[in-house]
Backbone and ligand atoms as CSV (ligand in chain L), in Angstrom:
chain,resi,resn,atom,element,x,y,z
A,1,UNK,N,N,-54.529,81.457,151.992
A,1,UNK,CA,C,-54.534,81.556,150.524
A,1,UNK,C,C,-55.912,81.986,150.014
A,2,UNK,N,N,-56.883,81.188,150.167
A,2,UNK,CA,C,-58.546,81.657,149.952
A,2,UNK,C,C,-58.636,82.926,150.457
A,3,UNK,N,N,-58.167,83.196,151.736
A,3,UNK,CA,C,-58.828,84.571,152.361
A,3,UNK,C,C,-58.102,86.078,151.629
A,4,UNK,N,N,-56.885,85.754,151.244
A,4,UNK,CA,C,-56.306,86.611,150.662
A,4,UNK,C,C,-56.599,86.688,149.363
A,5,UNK,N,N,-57.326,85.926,148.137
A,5,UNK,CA,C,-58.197,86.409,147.357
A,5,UNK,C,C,-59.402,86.624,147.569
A,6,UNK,N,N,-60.076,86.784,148.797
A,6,UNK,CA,C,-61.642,87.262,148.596
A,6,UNK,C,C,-60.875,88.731,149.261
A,7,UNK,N,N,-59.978,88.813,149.944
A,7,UNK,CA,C,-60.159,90.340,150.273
A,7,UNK,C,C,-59.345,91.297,148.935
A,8,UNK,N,N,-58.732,91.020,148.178
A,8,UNK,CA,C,-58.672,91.364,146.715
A,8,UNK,C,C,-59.533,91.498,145.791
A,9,UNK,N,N,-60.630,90.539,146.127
A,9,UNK,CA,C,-62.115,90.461,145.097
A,9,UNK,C,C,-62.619,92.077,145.406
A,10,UNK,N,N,-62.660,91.650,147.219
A,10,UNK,CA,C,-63.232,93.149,147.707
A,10,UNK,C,C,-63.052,94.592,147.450
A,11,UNK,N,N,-61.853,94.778,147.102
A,11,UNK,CA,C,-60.775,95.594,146.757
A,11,UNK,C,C,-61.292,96.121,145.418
A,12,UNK,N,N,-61.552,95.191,144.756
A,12,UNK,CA,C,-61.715,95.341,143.310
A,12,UNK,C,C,-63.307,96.144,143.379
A,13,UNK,N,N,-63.927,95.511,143.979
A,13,UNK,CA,C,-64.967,95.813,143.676
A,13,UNK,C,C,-65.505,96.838,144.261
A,14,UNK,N,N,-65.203,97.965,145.501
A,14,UNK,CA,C,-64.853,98.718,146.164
A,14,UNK,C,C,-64.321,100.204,144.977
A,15,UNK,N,N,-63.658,99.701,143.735
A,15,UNK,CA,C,-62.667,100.624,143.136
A,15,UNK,C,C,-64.064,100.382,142.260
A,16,UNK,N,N,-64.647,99.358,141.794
A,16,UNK,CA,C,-65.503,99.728,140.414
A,16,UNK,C,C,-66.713,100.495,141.112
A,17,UNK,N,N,-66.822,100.673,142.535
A,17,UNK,CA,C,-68.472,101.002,142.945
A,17,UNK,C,C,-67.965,102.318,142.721
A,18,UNK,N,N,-67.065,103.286,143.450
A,18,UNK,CA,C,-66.130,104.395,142.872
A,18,UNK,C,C,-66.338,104.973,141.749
A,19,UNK,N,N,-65.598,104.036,140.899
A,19,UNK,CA,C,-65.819,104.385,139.389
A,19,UNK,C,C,-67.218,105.006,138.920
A,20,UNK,N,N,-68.036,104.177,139.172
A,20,UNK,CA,C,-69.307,104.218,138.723
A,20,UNK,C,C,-70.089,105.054,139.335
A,21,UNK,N,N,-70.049,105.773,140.789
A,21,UNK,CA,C,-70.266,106.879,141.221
A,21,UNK,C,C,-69.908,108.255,140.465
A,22,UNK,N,N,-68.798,108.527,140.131
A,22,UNK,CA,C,-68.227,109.564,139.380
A,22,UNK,C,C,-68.573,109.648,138.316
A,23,UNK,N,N,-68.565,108.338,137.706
A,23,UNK,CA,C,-69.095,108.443,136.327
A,23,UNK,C,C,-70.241,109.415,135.837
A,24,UNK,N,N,-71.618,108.695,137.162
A,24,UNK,CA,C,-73.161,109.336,137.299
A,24,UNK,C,C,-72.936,110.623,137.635
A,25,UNK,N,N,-72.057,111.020,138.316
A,25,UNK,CA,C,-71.760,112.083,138.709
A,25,UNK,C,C,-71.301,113.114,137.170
A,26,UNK,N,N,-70.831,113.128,136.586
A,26,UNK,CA,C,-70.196,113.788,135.522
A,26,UNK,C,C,-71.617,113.563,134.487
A,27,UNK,N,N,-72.397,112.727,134.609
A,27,UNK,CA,C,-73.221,112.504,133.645
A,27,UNK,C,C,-74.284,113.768,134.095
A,28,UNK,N,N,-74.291,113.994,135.204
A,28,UNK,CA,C,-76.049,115.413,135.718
A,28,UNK,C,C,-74.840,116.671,135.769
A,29,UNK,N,N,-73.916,117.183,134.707
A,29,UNK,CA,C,-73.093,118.183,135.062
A,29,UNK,C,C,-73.981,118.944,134.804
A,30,UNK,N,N,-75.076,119.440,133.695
A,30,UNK,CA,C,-75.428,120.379,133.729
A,30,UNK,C,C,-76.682,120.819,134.549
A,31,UNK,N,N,-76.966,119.843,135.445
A,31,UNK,CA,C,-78.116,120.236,136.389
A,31,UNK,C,C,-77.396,120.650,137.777
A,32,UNK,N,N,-76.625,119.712,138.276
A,32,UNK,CA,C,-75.398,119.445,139.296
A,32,UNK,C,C,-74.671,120.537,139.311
A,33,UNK,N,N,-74.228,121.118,138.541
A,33,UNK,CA,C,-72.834,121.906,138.747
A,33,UNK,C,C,-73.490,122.983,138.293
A,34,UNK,N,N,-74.846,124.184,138.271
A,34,UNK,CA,C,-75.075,124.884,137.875
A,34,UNK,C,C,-74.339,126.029,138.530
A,35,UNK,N,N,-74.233,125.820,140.322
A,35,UNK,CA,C,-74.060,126.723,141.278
A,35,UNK,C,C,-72.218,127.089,140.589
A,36,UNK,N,N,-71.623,126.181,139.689
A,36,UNK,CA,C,-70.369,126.751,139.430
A,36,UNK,C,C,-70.169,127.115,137.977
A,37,UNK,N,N,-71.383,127.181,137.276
A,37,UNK,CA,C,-71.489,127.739,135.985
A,37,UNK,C,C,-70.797,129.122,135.378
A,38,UNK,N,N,-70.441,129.362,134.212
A,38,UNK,CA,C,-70.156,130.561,134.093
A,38,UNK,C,C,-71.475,131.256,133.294
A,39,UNK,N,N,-71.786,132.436,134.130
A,39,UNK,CA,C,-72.870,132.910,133.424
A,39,UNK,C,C,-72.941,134.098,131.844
A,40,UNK,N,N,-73.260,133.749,131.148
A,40,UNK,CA,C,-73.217,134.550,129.592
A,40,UNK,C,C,-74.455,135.207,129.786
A,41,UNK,N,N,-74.442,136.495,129.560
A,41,UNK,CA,C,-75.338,137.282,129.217
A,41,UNK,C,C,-75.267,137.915,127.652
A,42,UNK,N,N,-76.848,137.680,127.686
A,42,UNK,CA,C,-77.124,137.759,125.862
A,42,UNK,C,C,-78.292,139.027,126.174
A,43,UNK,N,N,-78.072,139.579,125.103
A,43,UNK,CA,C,-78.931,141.221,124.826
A,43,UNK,C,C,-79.474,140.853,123.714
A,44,UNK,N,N,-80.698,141.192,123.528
A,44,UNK,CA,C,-82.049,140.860,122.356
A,44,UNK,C,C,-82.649,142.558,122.545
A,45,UNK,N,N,-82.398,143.166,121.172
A,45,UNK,CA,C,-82.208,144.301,121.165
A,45,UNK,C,C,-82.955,144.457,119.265
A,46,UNK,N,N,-83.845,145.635,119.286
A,46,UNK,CA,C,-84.198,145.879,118.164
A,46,UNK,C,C,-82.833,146.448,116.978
A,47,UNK,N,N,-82.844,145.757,116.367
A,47,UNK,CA,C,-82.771,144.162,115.567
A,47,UNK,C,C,-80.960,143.458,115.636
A,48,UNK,N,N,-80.480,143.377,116.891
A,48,UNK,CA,C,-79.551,142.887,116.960
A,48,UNK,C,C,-79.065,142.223,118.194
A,49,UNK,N,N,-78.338,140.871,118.423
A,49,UNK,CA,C,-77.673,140.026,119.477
A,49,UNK,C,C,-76.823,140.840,120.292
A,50,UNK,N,N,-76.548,140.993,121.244
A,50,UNK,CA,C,-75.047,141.501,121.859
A,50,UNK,C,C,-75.025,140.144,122.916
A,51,UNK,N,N,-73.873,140.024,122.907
A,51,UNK,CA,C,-72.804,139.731,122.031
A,51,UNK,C,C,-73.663,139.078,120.640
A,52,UNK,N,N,-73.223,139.590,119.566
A,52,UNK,CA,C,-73.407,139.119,117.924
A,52,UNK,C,C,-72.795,137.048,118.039
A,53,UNK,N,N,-71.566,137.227,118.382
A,53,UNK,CA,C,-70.591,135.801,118.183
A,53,UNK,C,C,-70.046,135.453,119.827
A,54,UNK,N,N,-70.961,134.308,119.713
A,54,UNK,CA,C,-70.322,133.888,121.386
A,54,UNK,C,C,-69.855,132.528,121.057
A,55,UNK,N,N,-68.636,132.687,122.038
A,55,UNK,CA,C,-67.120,131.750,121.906
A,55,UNK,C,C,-67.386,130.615,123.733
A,56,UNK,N,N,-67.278,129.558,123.337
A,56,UNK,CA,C,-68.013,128.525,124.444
A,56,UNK,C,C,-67.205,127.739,124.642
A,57,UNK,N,N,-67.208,127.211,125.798
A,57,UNK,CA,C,-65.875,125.748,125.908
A,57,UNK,C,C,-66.635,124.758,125.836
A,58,UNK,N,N,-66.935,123.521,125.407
A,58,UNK,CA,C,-67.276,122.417,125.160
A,58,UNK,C,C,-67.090,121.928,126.303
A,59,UNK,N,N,-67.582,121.343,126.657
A,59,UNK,CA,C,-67.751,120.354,128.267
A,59,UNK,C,C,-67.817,121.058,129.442
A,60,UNK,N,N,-68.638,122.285,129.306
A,60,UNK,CA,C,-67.824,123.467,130.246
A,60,UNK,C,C,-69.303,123.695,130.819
A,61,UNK,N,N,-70.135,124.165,132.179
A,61,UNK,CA,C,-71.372,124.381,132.500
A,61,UNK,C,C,-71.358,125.789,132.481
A,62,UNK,N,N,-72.514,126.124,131.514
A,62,UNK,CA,C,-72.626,127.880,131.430
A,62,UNK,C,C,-74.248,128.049,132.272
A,63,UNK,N,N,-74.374,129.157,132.257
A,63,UNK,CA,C,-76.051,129.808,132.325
A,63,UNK,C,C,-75.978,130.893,131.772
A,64,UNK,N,N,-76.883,130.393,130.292
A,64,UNK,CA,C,-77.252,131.564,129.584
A,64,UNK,C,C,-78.261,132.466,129.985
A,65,UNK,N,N,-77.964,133.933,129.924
A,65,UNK,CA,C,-78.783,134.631,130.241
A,65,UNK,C,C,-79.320,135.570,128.928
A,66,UNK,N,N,-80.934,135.064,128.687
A,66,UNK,CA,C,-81.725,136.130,127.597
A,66,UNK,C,C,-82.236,137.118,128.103
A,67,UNK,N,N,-81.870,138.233,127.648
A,67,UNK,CA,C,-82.880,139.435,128.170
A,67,UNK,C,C,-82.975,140.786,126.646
A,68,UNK,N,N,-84.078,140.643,126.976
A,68,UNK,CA,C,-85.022,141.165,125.763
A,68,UNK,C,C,-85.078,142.711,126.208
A,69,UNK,N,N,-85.126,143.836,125.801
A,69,UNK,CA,C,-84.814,145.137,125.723
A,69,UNK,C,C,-85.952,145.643,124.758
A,70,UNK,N,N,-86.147,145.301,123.740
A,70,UNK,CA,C,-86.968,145.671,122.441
A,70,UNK,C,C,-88.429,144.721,122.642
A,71,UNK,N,N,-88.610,145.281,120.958
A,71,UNK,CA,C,-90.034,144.401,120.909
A,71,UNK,C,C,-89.681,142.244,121.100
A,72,UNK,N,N,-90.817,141.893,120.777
A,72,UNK,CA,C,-90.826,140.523,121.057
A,72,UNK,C,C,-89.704,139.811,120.102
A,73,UNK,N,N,-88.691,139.261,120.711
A,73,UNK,CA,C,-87.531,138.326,119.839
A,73,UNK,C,C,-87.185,137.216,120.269
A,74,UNK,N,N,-86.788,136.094,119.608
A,74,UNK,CA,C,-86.452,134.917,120.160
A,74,UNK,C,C,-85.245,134.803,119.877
A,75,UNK,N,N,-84.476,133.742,120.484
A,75,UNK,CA,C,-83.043,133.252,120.110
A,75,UNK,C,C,-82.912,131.817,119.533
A,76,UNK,N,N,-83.151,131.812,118.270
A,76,UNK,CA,C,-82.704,130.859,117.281
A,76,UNK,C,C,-81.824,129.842,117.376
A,77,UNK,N,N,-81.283,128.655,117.569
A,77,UNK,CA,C,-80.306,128.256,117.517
A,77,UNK,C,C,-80.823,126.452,117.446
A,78,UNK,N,N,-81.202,125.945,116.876
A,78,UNK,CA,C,-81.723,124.660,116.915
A,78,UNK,C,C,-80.753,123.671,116.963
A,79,UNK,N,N,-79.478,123.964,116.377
A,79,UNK,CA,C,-78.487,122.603,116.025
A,79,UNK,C,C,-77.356,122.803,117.553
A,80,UNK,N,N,-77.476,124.239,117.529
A,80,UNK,CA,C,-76.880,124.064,119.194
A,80,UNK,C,C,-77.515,123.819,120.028
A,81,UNK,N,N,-78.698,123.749,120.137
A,81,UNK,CA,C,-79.800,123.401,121.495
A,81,UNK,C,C,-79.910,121.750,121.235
A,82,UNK,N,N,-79.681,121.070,119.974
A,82,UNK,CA,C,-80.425,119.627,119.948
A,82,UNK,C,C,-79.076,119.295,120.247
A,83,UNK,N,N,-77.364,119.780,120.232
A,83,UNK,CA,C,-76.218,118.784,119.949
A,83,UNK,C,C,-75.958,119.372,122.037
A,84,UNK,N,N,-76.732,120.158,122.929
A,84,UNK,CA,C,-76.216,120.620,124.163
A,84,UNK,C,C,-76.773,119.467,124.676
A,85,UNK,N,N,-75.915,119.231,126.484
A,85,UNK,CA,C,-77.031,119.081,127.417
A,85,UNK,C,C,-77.729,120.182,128.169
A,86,UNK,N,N,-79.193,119.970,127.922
A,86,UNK,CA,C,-79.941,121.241,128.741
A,86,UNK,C,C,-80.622,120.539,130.045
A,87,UNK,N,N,-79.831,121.693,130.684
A,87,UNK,CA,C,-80.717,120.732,132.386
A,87,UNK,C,C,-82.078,120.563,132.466
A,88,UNK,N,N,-82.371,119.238,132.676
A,88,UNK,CA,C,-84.023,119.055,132.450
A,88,UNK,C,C,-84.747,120.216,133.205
A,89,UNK,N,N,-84.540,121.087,133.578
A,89,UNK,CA,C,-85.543,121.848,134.472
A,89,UNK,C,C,-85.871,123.457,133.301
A,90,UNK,N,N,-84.716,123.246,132.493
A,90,UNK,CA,C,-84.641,124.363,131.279
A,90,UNK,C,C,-85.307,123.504,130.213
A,91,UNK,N,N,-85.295,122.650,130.233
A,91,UNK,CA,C,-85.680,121.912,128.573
A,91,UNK,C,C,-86.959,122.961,128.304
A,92,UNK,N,N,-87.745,122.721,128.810
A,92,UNK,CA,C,-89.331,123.438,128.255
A,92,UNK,C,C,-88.835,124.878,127.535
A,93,UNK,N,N,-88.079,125.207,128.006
A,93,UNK,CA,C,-88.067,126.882,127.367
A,93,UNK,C,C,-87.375,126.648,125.841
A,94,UNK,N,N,-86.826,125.870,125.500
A,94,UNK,CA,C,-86.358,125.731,124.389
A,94,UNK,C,C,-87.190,124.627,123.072
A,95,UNK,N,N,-88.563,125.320,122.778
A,95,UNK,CA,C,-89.475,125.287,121.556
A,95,UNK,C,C,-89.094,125.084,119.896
A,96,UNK,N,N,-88.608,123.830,119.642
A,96,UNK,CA,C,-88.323,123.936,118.285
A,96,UNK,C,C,-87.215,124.742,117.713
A,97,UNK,N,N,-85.945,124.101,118.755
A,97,UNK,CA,C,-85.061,124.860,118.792
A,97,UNK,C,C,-84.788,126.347,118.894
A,98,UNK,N,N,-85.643,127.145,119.491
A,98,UNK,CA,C,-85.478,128.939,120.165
A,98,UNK,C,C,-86.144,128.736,121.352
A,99,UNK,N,N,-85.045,130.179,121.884
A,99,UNK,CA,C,-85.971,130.232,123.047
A,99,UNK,C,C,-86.401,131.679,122.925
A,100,UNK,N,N,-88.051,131.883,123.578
A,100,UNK,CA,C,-88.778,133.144,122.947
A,100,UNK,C,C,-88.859,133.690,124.344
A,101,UNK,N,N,-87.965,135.055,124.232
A,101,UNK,CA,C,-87.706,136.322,125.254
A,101,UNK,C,C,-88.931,137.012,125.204
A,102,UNK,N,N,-90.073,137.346,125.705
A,102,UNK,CA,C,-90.963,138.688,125.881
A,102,UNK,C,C,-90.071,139.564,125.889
A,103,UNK,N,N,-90.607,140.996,126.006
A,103,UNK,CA,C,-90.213,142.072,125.943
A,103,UNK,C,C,-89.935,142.444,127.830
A,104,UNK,N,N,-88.701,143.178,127.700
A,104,UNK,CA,C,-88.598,143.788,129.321
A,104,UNK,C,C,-88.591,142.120,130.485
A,105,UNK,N,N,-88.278,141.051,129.194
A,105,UNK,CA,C,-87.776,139.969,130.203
A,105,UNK,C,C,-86.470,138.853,130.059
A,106,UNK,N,N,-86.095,137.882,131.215
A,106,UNK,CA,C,-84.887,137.559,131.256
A,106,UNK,C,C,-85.220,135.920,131.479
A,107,UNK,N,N,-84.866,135.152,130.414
A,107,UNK,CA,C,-85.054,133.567,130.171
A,107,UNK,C,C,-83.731,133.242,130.400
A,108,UNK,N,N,-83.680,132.484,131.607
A,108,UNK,CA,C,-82.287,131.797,131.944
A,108,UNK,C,C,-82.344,130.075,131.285
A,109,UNK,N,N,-81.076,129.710,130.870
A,109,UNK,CA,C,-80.982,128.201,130.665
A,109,UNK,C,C,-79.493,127.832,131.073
A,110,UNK,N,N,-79.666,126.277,131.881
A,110,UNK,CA,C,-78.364,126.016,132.101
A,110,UNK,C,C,-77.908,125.027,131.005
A,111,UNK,N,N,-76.656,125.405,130.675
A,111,UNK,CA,C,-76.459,123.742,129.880
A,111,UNK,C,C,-75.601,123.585,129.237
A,112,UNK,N,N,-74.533,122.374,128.764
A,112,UNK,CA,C,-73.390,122.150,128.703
A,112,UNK,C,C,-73.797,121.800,127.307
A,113,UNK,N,N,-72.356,123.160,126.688
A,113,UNK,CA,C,-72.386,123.092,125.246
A,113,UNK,C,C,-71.189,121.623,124.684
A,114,UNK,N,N,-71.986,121.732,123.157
A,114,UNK,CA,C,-70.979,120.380,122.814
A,114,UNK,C,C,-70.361,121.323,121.308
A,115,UNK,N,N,-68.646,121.271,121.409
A,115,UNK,CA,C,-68.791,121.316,120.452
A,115,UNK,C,C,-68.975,121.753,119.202
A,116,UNK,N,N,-68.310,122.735,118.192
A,116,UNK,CA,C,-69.110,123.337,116.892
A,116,UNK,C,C,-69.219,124.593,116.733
A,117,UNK,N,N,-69.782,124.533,115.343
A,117,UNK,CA,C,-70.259,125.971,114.871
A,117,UNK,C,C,-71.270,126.408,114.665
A,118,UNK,N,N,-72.361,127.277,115.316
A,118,UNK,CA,C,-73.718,127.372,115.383
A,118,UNK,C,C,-74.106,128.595,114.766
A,119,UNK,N,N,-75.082,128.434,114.045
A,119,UNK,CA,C,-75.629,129.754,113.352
A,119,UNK,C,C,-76.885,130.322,114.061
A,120,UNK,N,N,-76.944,131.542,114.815
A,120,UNK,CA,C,-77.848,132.212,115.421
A,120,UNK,C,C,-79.364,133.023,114.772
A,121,UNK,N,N,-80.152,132.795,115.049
A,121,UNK,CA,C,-81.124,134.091,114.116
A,121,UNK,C,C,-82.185,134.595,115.000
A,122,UNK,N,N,-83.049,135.346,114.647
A,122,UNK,CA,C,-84.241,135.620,115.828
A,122,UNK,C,C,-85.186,135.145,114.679
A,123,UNK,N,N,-86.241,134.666,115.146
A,123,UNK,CA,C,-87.391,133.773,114.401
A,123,UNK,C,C,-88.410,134.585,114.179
A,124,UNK,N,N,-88.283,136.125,114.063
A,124,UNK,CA,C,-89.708,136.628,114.361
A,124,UNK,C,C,-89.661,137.352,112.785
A,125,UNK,N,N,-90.762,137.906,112.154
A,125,UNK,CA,C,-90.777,138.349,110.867
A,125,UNK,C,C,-89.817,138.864,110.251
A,126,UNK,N,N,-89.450,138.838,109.744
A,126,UNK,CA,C,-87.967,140.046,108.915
A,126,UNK,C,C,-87.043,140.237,110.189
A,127,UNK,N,N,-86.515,139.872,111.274
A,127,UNK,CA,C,-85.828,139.857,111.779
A,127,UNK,C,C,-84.442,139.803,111.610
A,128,UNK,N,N,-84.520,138.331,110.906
A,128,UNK,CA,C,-83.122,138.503,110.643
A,128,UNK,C,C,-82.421,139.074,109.578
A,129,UNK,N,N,-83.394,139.352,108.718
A,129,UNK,CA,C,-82.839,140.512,107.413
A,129,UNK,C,C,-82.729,141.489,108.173
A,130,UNK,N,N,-83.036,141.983,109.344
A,130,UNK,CA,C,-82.768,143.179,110.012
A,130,UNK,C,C,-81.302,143.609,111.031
A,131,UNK,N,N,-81.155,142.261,110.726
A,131,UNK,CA,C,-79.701,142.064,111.188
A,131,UNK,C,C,-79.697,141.183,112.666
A,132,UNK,N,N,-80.823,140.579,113.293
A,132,UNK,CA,C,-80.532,139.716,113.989
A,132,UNK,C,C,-80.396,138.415,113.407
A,133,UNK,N,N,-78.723,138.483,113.610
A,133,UNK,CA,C,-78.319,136.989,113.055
A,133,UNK,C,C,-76.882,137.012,114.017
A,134,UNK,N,N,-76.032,135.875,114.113
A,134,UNK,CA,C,-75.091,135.818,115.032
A,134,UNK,C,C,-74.389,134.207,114.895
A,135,UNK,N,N,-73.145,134.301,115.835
A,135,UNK,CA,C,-73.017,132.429,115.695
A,135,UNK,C,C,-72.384,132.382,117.033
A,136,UNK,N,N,-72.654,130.812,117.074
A,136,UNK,CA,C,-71.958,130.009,118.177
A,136,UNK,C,C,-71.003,129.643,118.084
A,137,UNK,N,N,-69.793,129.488,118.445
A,137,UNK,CA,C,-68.357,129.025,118.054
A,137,UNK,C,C,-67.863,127.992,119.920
A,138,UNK,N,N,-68.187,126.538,119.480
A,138,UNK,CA,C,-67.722,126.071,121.037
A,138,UNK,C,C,-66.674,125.374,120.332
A,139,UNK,N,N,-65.723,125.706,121.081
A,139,UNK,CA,C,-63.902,124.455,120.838
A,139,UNK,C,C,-63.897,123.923,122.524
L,1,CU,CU,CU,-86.320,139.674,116.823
């Protein structure tokens, strides 16, 4: 009688160590699961985004790819960068919500969007009256 509830205790507790593995596991998706990311490529182009409107899955691991073509532009997006997870190894590139492309270069970030409707701009003088402006759309 005793022995047959401690090996049930065991049982139990066997299923919560489990649990709680997976859990941690789902929690580092966007550092963890980069190698199965889908990668987005973004064009920073005198004075416009390509893609203009990018469409995102929420809980989903991407790697964004910036690459700058034109003079110096950044990619704007503060309320989608503060509501993502960004894999700690990308955090630094993302400054006060943008991340700033040089010219003739390519700023990668991994990171799991949450969520929403994001309004895009490039941060650099008259830019976005120039027509770099764009949005985020994640369902
Ligand atoms: Cu610009």
């Amino acid at each position: 009688m005793f022995r047959r509830i401690a090996i049930t205790a065991s049982s139990a507790l066997l299923l919560a160590a489990g649990g709680a593995t997976s859990a941690l596991a789902e929690h580092h998706l966007a550092s963890e699961d980069a190698a199965d990311a889908e990668t987005i490529a973004i064009t920073l182009d005198n004075f416009s985004f390509g893609p203009q409107d990018l469409q995102l899955e929420a809980g989903k691991s991407y790697t964004l790819e910036f690459t700058n073509v034109g003079f110096p532009h950044d990619f704007t997006a503060a309320e989608f960068f503060a509501a993502a997870e960004i894999a700690p190894e990308d955090a630094g590139k993302v400054m006060d919500g943008a991340v700033d492309v040089a010219p003739e270069t390519t700023v990668t970030i991994h990171l799991v969007p949450a969520a929403g409707s994001y309004d895009i701009l490039c941060g650099k003088p008259g830019h976005a009256d120039l027509g770099m402006t764009g949005t985020i759309t994640v369902n």
